[in-house]
C-alpha positions, 0 to 999 in steps of 0.5 A: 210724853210721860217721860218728858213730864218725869224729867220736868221737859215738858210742864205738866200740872203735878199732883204727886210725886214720889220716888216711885210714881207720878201723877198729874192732870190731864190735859184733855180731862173726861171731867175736869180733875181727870189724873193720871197715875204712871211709874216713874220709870218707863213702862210701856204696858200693864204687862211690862209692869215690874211686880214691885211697882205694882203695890205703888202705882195702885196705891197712888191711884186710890189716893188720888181717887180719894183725893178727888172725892174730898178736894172736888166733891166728886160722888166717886171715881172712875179708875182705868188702864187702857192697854195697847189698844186705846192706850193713846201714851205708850207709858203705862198710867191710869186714869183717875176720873171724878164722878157724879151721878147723871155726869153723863159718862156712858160706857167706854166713851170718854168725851173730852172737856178743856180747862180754861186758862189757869183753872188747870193749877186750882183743881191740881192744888185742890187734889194735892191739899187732900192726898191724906199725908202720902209720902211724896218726894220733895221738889 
């Protein structure tokens, strides 16, 4: 999946891409404005993760955690790589989900929202307008 969303075969709502990384909304978001962050490259586990695409894979995850601070208002985020078991993709990506207090996430149970038609491309933007200059690739 993560793969077709790369070579742009199946849509996907982008709010990042460089040479390197991808990140896009989830389609079944914990909190609405959920990411995830994955190599451009496949890479199927945290384990398999090339040593020089470590440094840009966790810095578009923090800008897309600050991201959703300043765009969304969240009061912070929560950051996770499943690996193998719960990794429902077998590309390697990490969530990154907007967070308030009382939220009602609760340890590893990630209840899942849906986004209603055409709300999916406001809060893409709304992450975009706040990635603070990191270098993305052009369209």
């Amino acid at each position: 999946m993560i793969c077709s969303i790369v070579q742009r075969t199946l849509p996907a709502a982008e709010v990042l891409r460089t040479n390197e990384v991808i990140a896009f909304l989830d389609h079944r978001p914990v909190f609405k404005g959920h990411v995830l962050v994955a190599p451009i490259v496949h890479v199927d586990t945290l384990l398999d993760l090339p040593p020089e695409l470590i440094q840009p894979v966790v810095t578009a995850a923090q800008k897309v955690a600050a991201a959703i601070v300043a765009g969304l208002g969240a009061q912070g985020t929560f950051v996770a790589v499943n690996n193998v078991v719960s990794q429902s993709i077998p590309h390697l990506h990490v969530h990154v989900v907007p967070r308030t207090r009382g939220d009602g996430l609760r340890g590893f149970f990630w209840p899942r929202t849906k986004y209603a038609d055409g709300e999916m491309t406001g809060y893409a933007q709304l992450i975009k307008e706040n990635l603070d200059g990191f270098n993305a690739a052009p369209d």
